[in-house]
N, C-alpha and C positions, 0 to 999 in steps of 0.2 A: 504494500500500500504506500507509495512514494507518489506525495502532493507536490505538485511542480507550482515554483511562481506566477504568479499572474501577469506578471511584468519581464516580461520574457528577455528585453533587450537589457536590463541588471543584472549581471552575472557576475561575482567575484569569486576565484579561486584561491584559497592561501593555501599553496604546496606543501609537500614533504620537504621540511630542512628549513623553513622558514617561520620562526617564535616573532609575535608582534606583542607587547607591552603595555597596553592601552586601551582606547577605544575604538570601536566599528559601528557606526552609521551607514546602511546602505538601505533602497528605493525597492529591492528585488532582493535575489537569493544567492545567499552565502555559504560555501562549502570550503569546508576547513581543515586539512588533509596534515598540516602542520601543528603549534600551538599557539593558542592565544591566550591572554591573562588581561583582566581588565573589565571590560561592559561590550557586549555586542545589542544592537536594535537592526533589527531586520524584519522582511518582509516573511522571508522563510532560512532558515538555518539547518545544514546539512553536516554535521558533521563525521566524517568519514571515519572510516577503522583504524587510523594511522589519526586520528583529531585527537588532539589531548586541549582541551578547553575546560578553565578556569576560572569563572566569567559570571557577570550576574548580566540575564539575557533576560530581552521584551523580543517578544515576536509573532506572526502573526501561527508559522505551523513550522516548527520542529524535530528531524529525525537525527537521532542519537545511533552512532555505528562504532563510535570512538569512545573516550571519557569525555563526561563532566561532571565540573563540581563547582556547586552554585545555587545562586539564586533562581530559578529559572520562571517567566511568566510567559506562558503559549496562550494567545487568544483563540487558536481554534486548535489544531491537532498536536498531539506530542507523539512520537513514534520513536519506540526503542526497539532499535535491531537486535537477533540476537550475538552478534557480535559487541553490542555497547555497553556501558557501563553508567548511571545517574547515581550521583551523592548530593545533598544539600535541601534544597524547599524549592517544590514544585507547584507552583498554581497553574493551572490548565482547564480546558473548555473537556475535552475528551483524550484519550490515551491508547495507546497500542501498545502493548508490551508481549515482545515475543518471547518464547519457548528458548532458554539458552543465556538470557540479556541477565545482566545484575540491575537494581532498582534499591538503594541503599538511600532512602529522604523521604521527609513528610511531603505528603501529597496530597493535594485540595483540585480537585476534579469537579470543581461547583462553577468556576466561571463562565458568565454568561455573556454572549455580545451585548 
């Protein structure tokens, strides 16, 4: 079940080998293949098997294939592969969690648009 951005021409990839420090603001969807630490806002957030993200994240639909640990707020879908791994506090509209995935945070699955 992999929700694509609605904003198709926003594409940001952060590679294998490439740690950003900070913040990410982007329009579209973000896949994180690297590590990031800091605050991500996006439209959709993808982070890959190889993402290590540390990060307290606003978004609109998030899948998890890599780590994170954080704050995490999804306004519509959360999806954990089972490759992924989630630690911290979770607010979310609805959730997917596969056969295999770690899930290590409180989790509030009441948010409404």
């Amino acid at each position: 079940m992999r929700t694509v951005s609605k904003n198709k021409q926003n594409l940001s990839i952060l590679d294998q080998g490439l740690t950003i420090n900070g913040d990410i603001e982007c329009d579209g969807e973000v896949i994180i293949k690297g590590k990031v630490t800091g605050t991500i806002k996006a439209e959709t957030l993808v982070i890959a098997d190889t993402g290590v993200v540390e990060a307290d994240c606003n978004v609109e639909t998030v899948i998890i294939g890599g780590d994170y640990n954080g704050n995490l707020t999804a306004k519509g879908i959360m999806q954990i592969l089972r490759t992924g791994k989630c630690s911290g506090k979770v607010l979310c509209k609805d959730m997917v969690v596969e056969n295999g995935s770690t899930l290590n945070a409180s989790v509030d699955c009441s948010l409404s648009k």
